[in-house]
N, C-alpha and C positions, 0 to 999 in steps of 0.2 A: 802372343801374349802369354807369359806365363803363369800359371792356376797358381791363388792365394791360398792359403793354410787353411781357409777356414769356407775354402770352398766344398759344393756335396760333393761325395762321389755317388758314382751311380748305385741302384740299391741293385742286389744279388736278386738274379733270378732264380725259376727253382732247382736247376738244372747246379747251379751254384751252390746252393745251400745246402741240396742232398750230395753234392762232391767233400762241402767242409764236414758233414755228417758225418759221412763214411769213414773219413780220413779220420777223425776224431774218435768213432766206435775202434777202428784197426791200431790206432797207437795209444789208445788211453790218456790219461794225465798230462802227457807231456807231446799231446798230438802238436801242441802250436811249436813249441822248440823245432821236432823233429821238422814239422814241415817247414818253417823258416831255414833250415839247416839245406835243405834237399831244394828250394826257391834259390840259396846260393852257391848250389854245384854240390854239394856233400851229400853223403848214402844217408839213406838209401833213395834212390832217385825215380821214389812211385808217385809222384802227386799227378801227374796226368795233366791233358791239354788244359782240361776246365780250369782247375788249380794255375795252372801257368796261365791265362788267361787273368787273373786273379792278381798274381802276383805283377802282371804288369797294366794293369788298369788301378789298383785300391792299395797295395805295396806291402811291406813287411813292417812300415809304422800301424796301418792296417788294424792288420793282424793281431799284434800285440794287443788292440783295444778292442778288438772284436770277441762279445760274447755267444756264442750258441741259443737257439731260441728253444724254451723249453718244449721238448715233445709232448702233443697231448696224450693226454693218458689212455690205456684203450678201456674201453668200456665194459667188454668182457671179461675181463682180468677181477673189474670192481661191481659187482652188478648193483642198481641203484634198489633202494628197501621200497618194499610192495609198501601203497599206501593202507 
């Protein structure tokens, strides 16, 4: 049976979500370009198993809609005011 448009995909473990992390810290701005580029055979060809695993369970339509989830902030950086 073939899967409808509007079926889930499965959600990213976190094994997954620190791969799309990294990948996005290492190429900046234009991490999704590049890694859709390198998902269809084009350089540079670093995404790795997890990312291929990725590419063929959630796809390059995916991708396109997928945003990053905000890192929490550390708390040392911000210390909270003495009452």
């Amino acid at each position: 049976m073939r899967a409808k448009h509007h079926d889930k995909l499965p959600p990213l473990d976190p094994q997954e979500e620190a791969a799309l992390q990294d990948y996005a810290a290492r190429h900046g701005r234009s991490w999704k370009r590049i890694l859709n580029r390198a998902w269809m055979g084009e350089a540079p060809c670093d995404d790795g198993q997890v990312l291929r695993r990725l590419r063929n369970t959630h796809g390059p339509t995916w991708l396109d809609r997928y945003r990053l989830p905000k890192r929490p902030g550390n708390p040392k950086r911000f210390p909270a005011e003495d009452p």
